[in-house]
Biopython code that builds the backbone (N, CA, C, O; Angstrom):
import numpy as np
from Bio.PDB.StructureBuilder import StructureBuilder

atoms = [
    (1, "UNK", "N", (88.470, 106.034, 91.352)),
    (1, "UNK", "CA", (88.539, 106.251, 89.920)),
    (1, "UNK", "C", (88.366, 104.932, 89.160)),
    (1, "UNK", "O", (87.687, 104.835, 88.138)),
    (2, "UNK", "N", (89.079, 103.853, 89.776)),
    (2, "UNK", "CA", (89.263, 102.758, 88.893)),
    (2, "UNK", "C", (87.802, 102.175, 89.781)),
    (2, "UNK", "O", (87.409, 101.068, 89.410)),
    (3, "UNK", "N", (87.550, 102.386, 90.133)),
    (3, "UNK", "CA", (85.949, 101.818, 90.911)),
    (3, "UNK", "C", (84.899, 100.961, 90.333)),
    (3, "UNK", "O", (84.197, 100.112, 90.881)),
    (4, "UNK", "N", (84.955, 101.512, 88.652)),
    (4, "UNK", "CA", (84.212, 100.732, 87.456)),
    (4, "UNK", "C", (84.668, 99.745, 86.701)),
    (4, "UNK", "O", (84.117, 99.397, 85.656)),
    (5, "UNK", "N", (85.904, 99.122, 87.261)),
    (5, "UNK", "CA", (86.135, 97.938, 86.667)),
    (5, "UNK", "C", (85.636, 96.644, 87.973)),
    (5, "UNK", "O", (86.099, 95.505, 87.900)),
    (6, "UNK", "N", (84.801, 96.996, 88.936)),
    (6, "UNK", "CA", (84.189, 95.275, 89.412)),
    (6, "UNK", "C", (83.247, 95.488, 89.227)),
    (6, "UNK", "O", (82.448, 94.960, 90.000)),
    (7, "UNK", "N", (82.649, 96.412, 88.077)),
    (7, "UNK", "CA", (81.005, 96.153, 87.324)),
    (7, "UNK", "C", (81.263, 95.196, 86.254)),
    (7, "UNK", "O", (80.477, 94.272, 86.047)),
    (8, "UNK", "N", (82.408, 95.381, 85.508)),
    (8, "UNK", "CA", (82.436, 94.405, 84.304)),
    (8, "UNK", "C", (83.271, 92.640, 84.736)),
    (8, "UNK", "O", (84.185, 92.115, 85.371)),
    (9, "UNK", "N", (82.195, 92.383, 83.889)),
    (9, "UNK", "CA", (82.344, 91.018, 83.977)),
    (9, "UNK", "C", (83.616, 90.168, 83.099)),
    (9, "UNK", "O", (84.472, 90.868, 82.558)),
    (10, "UNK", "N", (83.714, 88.596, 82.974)),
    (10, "UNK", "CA", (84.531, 88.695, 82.208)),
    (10, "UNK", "C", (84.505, 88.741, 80.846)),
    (10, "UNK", "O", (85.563, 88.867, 80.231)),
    (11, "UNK", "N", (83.518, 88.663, 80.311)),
    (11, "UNK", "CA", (83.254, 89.183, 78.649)),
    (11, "UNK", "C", (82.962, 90.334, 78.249)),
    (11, "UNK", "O", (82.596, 90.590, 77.102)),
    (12, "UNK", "N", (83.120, 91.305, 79.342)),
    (12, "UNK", "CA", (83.282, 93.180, 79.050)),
    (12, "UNK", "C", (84.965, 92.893, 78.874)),
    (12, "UNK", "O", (85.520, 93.476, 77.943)),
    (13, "UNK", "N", (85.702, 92.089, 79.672)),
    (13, "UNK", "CA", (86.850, 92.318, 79.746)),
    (13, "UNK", "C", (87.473, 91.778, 78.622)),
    (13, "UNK", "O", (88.021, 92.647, 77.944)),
    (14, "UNK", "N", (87.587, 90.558, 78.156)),
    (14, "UNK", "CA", (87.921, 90.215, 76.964)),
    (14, "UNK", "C", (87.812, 91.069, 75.748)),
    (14, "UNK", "O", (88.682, 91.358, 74.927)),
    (15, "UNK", "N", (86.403, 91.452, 75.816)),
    (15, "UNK", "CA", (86.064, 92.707, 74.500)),
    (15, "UNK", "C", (87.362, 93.596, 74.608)),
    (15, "UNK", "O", (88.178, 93.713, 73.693)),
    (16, "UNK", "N", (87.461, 94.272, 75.968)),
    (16, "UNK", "CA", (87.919, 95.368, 76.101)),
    (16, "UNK", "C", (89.808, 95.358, 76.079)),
    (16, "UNK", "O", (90.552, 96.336, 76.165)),
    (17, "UNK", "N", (90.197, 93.822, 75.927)),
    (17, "UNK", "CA", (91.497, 93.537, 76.257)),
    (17, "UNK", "C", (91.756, 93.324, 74.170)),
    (17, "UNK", "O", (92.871, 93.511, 73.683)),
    (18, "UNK", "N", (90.440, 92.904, 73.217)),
    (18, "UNK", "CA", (90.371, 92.473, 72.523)),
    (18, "UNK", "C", (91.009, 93.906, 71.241)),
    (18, "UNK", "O", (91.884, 93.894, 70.375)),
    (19, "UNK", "N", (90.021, 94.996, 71.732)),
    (19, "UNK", "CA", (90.095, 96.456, 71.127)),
    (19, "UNK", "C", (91.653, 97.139, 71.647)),
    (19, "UNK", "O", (92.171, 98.006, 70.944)),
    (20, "UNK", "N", (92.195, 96.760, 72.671)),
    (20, "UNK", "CA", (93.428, 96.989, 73.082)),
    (20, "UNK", "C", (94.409, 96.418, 72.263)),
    (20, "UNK", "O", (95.350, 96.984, 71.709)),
    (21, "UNK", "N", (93.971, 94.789, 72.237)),
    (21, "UNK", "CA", (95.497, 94.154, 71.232)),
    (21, "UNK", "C", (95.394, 95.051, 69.708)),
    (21, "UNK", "O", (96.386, 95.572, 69.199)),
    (22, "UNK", "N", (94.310, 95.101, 69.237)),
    (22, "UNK", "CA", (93.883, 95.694, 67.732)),
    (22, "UNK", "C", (94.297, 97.208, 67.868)),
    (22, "UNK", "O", (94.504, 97.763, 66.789)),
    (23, "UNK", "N", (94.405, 97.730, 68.639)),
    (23, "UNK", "CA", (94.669, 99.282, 68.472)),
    (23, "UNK", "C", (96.172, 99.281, 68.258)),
    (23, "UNK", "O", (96.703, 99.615, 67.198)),
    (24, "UNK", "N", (96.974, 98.782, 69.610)),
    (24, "UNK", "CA", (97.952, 98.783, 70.178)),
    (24, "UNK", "C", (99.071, 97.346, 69.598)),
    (24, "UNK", "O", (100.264, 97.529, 69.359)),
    (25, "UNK", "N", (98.469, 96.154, 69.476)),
    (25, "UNK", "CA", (99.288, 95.429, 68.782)),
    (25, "UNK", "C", (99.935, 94.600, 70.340)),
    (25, "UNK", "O", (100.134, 94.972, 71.497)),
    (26, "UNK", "N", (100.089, 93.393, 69.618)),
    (26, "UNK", "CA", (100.946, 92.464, 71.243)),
    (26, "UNK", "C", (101.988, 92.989, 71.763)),
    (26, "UNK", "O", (102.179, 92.606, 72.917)),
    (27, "UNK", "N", (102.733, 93.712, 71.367)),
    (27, "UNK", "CA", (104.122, 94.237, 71.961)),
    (27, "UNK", "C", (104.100, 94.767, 73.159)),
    (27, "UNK", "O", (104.739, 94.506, 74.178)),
    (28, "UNK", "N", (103.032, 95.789, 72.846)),
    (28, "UNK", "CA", (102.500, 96.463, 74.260)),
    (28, "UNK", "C", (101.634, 96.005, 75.382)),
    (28, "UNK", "O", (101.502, 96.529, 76.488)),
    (29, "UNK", "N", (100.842, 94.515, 74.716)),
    (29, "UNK", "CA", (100.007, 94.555, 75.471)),
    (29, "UNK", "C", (100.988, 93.922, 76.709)),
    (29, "UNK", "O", (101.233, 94.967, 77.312)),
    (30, "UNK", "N", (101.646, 92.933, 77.400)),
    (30, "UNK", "CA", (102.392, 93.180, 78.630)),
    (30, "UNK", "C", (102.831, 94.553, 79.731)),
    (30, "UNK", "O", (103.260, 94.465, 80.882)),
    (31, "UNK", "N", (102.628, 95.467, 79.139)),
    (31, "UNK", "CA", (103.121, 96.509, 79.342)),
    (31, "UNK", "C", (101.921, 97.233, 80.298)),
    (31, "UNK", "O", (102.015, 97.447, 81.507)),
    (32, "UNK", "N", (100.847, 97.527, 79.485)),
    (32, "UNK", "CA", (99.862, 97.758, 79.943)),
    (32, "UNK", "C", (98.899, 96.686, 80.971)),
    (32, "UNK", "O", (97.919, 97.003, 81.645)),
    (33, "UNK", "N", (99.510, 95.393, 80.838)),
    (33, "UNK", "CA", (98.731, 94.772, 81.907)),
    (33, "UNK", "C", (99.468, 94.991, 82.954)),
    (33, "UNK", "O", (98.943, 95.109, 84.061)),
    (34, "UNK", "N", (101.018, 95.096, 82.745)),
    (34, "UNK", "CA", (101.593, 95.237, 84.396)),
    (34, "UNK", "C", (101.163, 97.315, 84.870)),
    (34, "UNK", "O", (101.183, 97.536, 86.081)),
    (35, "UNK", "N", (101.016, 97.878, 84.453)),
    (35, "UNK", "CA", (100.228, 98.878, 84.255)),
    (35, "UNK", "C", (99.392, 99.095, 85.353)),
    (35, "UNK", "O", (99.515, 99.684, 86.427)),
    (36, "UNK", "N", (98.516, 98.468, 84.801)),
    (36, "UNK", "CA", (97.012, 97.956, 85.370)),
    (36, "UNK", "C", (96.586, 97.400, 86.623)),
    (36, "UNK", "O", (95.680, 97.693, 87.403)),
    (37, "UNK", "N", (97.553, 96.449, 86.608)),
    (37, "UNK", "CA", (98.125, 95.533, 87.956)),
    (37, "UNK", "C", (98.402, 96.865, 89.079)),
    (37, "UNK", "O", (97.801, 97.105, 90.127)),
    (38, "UNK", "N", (99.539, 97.610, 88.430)),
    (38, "UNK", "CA", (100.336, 98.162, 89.926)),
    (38, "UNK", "C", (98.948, 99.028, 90.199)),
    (38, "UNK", "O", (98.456, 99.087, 91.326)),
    (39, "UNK", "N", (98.236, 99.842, 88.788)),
    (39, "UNK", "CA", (97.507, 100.817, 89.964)),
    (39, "UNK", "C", (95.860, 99.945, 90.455)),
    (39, "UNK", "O", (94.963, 100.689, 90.851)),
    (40, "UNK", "N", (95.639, 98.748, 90.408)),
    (40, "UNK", "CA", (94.647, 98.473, 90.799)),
    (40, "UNK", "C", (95.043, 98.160, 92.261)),
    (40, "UNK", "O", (94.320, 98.430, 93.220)),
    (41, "UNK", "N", (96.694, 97.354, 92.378)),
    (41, "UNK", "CA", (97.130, 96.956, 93.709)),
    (41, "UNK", "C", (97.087, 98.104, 94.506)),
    (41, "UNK", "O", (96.817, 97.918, 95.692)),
    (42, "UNK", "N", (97.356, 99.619, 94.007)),
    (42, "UNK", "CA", (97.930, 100.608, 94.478)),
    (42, "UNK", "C", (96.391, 101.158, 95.372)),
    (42, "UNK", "O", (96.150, 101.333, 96.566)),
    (43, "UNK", "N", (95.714, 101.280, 94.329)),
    (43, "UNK", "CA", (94.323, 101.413, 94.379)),
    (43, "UNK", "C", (93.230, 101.006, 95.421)),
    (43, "UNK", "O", (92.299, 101.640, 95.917)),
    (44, "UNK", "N", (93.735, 99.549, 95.597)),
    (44, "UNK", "CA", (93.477, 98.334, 96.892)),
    (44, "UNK", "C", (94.455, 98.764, 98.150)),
    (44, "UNK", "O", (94.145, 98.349, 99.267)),
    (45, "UNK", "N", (95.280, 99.341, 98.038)),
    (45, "UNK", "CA", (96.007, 99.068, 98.703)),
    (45, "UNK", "C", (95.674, 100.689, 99.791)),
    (45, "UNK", "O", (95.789, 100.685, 101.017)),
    (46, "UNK", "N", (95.243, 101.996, 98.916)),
    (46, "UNK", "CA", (95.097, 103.298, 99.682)),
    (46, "UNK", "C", (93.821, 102.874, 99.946)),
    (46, "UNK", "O", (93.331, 103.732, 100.680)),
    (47, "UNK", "N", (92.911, 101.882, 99.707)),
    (47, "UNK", "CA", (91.477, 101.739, 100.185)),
    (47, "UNK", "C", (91.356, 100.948, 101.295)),
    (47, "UNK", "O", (90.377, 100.893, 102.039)),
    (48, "UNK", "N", (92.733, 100.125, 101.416)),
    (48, "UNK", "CA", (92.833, 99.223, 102.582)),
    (48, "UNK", "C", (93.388, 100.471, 103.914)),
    (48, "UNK", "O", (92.747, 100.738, 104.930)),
    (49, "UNK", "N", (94.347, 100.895, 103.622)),
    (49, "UNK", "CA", (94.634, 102.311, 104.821)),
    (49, "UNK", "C", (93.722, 103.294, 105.274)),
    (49, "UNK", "O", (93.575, 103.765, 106.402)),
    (50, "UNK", "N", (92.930, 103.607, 103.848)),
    (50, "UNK", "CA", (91.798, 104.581, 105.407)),
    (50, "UNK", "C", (91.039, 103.352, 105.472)),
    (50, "UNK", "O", (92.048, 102.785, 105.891)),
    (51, "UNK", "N", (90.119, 102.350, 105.439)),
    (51, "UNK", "CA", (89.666, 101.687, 106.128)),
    (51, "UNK", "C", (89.999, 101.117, 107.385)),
    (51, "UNK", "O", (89.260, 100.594, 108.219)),
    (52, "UNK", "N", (91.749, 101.379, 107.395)),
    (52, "UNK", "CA", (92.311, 100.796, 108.514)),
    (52, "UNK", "C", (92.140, 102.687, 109.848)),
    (52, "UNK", "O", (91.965, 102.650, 111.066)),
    (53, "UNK", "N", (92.203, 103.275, 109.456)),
    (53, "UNK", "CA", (92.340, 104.269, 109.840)),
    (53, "UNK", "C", (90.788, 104.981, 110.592)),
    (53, "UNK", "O", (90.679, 105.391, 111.747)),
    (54, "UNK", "N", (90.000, 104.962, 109.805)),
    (54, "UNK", "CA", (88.624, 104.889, 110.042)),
    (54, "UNK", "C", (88.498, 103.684, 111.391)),
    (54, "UNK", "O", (88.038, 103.864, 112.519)),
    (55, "UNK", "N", (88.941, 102.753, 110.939)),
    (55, "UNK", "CA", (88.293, 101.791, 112.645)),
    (55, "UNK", "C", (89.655, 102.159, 113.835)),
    (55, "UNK", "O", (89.490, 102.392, 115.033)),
    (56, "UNK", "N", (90.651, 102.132, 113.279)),
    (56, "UNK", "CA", (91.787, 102.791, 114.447)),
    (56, "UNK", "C", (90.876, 104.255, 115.215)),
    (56, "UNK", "O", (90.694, 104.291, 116.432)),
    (57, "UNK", "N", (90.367, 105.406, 114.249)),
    (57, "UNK", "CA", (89.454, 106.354, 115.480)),
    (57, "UNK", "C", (88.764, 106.122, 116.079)),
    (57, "UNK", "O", (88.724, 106.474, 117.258)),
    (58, "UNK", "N", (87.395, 104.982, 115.125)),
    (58, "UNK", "CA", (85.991, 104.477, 115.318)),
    (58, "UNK", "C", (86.714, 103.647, 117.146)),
    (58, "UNK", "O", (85.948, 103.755, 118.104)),
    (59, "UNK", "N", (88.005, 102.974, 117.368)),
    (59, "UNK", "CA", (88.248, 102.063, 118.415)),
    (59, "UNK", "C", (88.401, 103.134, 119.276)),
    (59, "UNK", "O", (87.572, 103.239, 120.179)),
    (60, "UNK", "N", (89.708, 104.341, 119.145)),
    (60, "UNK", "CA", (90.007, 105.165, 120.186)),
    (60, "UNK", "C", (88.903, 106.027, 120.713)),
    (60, "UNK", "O", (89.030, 106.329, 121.900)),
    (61, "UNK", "N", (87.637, 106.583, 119.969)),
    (61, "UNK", "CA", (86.523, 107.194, 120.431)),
    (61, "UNK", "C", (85.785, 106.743, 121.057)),
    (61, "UNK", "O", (85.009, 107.248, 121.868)),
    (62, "UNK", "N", (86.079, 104.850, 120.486)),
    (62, "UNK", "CA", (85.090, 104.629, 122.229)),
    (62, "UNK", "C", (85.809, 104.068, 123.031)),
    (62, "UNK", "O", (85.201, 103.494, 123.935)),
    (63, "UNK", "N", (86.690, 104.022, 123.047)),
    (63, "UNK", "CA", (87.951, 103.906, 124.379)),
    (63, "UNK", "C", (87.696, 105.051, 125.351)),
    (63, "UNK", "O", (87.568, 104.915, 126.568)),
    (64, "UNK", "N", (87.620, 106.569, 124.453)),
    (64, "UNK", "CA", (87.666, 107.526, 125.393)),
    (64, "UNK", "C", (86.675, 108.340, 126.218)),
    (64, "UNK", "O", (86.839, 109.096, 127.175)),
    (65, "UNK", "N", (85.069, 107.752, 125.217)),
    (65, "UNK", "CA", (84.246, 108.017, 126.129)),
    (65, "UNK", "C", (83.607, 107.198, 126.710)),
    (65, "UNK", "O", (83.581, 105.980, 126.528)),
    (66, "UNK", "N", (82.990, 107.897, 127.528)),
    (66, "UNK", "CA", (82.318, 107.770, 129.566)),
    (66, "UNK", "C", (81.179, 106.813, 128.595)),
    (66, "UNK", "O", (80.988, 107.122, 127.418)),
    (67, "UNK", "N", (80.604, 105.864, 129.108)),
    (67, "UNK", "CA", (79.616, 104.845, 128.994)),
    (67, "UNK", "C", (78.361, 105.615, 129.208)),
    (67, "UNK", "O", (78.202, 106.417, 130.129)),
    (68, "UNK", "N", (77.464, 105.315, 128.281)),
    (68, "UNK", "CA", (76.119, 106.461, 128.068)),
    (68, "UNK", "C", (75.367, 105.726, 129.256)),
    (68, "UNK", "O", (75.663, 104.587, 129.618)),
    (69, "UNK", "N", (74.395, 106.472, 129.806)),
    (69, "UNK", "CA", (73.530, 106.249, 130.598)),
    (69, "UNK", "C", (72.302, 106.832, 130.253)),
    (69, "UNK", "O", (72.255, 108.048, 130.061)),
    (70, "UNK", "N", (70.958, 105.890, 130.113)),
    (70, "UNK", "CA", (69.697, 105.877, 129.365)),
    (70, "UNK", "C", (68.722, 107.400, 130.171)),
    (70, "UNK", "O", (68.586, 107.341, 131.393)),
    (71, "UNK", "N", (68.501, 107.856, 129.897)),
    (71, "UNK", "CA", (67.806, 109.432, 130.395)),
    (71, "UNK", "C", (66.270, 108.997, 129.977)),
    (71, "UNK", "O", (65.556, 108.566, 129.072)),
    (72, "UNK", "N", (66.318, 109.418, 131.252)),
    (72, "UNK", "CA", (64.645, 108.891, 132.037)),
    (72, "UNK", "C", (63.975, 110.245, 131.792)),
    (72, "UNK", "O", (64.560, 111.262, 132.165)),
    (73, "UNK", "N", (62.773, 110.324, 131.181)),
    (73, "UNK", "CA", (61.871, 111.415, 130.973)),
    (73, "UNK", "C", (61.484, 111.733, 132.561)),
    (73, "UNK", "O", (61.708, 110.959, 133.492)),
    (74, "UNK", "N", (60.650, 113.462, 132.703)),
    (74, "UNK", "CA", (60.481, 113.457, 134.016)),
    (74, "UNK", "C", (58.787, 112.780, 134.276)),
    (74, "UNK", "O", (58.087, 112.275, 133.398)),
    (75, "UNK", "N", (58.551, 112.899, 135.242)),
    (75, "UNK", "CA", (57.769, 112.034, 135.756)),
    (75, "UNK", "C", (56.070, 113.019, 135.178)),
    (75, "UNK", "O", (55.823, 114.090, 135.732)),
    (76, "UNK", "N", (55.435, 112.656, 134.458)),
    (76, "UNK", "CA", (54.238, 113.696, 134.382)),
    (76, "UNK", "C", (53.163, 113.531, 135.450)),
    (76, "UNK", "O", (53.011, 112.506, 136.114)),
    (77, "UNK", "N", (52.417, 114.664, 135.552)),
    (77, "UNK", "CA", (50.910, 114.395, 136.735)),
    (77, "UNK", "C", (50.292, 113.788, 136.354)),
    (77, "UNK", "O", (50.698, 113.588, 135.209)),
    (78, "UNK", "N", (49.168, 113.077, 136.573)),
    (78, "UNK", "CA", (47.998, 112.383, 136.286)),
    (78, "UNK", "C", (47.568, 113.364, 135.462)),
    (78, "UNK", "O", (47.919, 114.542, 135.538)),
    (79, "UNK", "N", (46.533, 112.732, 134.379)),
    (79, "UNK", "CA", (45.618, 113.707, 133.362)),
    (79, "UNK", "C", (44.464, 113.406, 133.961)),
    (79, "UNK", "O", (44.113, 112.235, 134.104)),
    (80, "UNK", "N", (43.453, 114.852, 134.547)),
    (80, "UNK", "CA", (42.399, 114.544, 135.411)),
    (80, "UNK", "C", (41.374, 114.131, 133.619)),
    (80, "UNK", "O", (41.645, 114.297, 132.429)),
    (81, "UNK", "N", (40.282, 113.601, 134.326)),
    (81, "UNK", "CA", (39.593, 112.571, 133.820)),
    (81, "UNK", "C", (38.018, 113.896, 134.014)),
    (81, "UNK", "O", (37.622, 114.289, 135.112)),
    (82, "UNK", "N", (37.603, 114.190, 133.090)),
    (82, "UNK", "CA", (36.534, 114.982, 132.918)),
    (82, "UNK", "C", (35.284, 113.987, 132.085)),
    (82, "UNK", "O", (35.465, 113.522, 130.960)),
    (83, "UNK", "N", (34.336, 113.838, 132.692)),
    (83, "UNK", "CA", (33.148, 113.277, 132.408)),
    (83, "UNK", "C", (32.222, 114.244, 132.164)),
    (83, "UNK", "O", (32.117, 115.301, 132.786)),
    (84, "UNK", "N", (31.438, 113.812, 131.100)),
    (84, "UNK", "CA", (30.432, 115.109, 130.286)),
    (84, "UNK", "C", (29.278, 114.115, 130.444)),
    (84, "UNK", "O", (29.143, 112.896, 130.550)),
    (85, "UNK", "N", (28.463, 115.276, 130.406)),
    (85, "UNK", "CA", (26.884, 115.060, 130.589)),
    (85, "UNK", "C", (26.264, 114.696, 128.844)),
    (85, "UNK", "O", (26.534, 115.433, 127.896)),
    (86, "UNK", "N", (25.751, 113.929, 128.772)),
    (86, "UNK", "CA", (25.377, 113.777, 127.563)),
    (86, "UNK", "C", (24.641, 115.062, 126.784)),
    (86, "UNK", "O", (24.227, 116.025, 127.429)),
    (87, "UNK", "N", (24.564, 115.006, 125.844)),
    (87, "UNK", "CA", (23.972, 116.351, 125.184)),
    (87, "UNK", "C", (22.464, 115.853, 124.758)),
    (87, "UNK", "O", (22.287, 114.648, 124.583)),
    (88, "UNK", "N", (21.337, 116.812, 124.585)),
    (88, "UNK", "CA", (20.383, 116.430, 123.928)),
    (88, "UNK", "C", (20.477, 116.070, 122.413)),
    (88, "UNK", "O", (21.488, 116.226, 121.727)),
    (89, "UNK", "N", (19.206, 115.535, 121.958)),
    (89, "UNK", "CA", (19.423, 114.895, 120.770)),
    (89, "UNK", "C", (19.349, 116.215, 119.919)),
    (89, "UNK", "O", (18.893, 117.108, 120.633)),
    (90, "UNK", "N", (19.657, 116.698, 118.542)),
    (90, "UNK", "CA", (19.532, 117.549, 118.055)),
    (90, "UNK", "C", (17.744, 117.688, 117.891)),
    (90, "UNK", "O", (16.903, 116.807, 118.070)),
    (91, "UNK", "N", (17.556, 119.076, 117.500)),
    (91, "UNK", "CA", (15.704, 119.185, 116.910)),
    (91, "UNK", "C", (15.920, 119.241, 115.910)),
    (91, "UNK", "O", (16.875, 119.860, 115.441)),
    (92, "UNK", "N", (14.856, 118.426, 115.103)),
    (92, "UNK", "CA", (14.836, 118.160, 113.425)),
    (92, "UNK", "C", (14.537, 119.115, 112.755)),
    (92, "UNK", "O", (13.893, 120.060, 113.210)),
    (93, "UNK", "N", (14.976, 119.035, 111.481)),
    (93, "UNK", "CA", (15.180, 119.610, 110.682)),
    (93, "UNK", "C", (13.944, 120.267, 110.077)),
    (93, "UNK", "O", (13.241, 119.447, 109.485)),
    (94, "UNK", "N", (13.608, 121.178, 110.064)),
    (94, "UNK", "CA", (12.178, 121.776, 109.065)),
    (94, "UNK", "C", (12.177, 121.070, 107.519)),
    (94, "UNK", "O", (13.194, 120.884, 106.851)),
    (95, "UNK", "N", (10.948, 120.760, 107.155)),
    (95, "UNK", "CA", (11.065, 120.125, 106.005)),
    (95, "UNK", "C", (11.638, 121.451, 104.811)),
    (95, "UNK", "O", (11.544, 122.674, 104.906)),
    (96, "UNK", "N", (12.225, 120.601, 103.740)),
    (96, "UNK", "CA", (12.445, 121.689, 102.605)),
    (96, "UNK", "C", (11.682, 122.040, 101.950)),
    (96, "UNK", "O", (10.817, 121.215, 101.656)),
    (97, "UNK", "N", (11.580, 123.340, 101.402)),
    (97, "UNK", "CA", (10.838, 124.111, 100.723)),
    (97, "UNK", "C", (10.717, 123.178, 99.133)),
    (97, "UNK", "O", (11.549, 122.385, 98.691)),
    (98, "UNK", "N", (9.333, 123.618, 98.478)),
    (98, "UNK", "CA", (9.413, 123.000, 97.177)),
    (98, "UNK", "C", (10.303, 123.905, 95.738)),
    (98, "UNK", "O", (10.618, 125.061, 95.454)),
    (99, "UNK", "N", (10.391, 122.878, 95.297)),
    (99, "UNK", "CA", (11.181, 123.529, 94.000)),
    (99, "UNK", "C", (10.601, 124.791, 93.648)),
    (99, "UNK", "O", (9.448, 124.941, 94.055)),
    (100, "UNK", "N", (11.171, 125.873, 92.905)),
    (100, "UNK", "CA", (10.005, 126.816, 92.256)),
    (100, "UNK", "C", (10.239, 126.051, 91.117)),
    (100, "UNK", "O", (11.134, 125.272, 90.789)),
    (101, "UNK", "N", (9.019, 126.539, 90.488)),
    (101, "UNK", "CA", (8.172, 126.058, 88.996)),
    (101, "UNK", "C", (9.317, 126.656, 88.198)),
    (101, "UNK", "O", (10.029, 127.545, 88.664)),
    (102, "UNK", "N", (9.536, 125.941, 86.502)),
    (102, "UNK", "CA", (10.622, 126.974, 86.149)),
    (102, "UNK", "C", (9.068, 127.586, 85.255)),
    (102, "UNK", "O", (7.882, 127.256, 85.255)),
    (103, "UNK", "N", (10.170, 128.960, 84.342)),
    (103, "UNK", "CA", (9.073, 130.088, 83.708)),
    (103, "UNK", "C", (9.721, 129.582, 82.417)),
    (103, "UNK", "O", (10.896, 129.262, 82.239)),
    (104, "UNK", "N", (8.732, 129.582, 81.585)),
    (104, "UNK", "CA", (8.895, 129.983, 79.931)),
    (104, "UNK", "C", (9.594, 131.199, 79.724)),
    (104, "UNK", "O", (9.375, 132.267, 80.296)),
    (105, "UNK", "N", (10.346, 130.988, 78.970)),
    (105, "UNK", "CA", (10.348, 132.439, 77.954)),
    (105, "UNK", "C", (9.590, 133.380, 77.419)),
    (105, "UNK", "O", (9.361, 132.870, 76.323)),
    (106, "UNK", "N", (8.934, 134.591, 77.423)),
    (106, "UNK", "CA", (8.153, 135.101, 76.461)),
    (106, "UNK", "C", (8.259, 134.934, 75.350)),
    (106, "UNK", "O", (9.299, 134.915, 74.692)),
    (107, "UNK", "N", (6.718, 134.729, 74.854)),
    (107, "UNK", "CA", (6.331, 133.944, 73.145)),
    (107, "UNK", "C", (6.027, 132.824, 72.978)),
    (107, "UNK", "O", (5.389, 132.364, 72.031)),
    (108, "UNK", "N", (6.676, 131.998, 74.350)),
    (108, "UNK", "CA", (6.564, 130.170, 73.866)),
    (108, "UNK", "C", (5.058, 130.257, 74.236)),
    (108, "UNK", "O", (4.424, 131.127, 74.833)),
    (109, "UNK", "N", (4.657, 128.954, 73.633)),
    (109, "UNK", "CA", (3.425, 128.151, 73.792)),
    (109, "UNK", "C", (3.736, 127.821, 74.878)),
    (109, "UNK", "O", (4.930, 127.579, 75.055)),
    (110, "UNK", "N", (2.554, 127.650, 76.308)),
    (110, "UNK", "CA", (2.428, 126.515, 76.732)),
    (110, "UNK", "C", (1.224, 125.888, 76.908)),
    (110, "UNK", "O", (0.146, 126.250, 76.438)),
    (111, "UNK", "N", (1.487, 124.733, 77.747)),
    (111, "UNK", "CA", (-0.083, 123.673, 77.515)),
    (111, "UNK", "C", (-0.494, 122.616, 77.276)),
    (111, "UNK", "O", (-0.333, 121.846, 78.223)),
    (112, "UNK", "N", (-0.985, 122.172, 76.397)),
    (112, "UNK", "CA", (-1.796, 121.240, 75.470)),
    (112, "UNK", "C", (-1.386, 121.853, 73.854)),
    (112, "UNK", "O", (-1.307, 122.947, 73.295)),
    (113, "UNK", "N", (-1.208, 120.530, 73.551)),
    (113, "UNK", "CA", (-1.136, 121.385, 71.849)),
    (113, "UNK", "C", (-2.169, 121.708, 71.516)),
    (113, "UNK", "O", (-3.109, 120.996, 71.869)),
    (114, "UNK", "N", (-2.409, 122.782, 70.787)),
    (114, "UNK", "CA", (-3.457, 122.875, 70.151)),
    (114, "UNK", "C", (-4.231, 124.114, 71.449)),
    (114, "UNK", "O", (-5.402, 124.492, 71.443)),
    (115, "UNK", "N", (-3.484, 124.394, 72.134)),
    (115, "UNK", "CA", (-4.317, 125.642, 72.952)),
    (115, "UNK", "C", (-3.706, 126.673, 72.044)),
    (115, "UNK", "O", (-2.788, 126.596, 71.227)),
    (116, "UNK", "N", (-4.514, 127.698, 72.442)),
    (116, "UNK", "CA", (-3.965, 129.417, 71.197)),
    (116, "UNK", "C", (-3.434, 130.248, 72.321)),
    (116, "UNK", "O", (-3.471, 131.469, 72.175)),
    (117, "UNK", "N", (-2.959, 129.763, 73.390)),
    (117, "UNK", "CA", (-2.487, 131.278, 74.413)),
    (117, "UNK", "C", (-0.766, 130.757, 74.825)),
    (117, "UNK", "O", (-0.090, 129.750, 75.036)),
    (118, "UNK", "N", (-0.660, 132.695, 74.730)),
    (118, "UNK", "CA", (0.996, 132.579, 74.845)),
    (118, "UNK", "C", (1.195, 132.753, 76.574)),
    (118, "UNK", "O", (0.295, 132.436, 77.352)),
    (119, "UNK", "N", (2.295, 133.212, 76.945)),
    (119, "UNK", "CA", (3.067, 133.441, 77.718)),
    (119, "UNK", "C", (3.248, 134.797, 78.242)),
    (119, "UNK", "O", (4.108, 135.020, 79.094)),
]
sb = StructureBuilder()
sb.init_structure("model")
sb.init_model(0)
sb.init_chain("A")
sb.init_seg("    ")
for serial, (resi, resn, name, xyz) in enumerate(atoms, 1):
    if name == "N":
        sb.init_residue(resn, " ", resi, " ")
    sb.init_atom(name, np.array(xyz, "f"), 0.0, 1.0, " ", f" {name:<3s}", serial, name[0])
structure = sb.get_structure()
């Protein structure tokens, strides 16, 4: 919970000790620093026990097991070796056909300017 106070630095903290005296006034502020104190110690202090607790299993689990031994794949057959006969070269390609011509529309001119026949 208290996790977000070792992001701030010490001029978040001053600000933030600054808006405290102004709200609250000096009387209190002792009050609230010993406050602060017990649950950050408290805080440190349940984070220090499961960490301690976590390596107390992490030690007894490998106390209690058997030492691994590396597992050998099984042995495969030889991969027989197949040699190919080369292939012939491909036969070429037939040449491509020509474009078709495109068509006019009926009515257009075509030609030479100046010819008189339609389409």
């Amino acid at each position: 919970m208290l996790a977000f106070l070792d992001t701030f630095g010490g001029s978040e903290m001053i600000l933030i000790l600054a808006v405290v005296l102004i709200f609250f006034g000096g009387e209190k502020m002792p009050g609230f620093a010993r406050g602060l104190g017990k649950v950050i110690r408290e805080f440190k202090k349940a984070a220090n026990e499961v960490e301690r607790e976590f390596k107390h299993i992490i030690d007894e689990s490998e106390r209690q097991a058997p030492p691994l031994t590396p597992i050998r794949p099984p042995a495969r057959p030889p991969v027989p070796v197949i040699e190919l006969s080369p292939s012939p070269p491909p036969a070429p390609l037939p040449p491509a056909p020509p474009p078709p011509t495109p068509l006019s529309p009926p009515g257009y001119r075509t030609g030479e300017p100046g010819d008189d026949h339609y389409v």
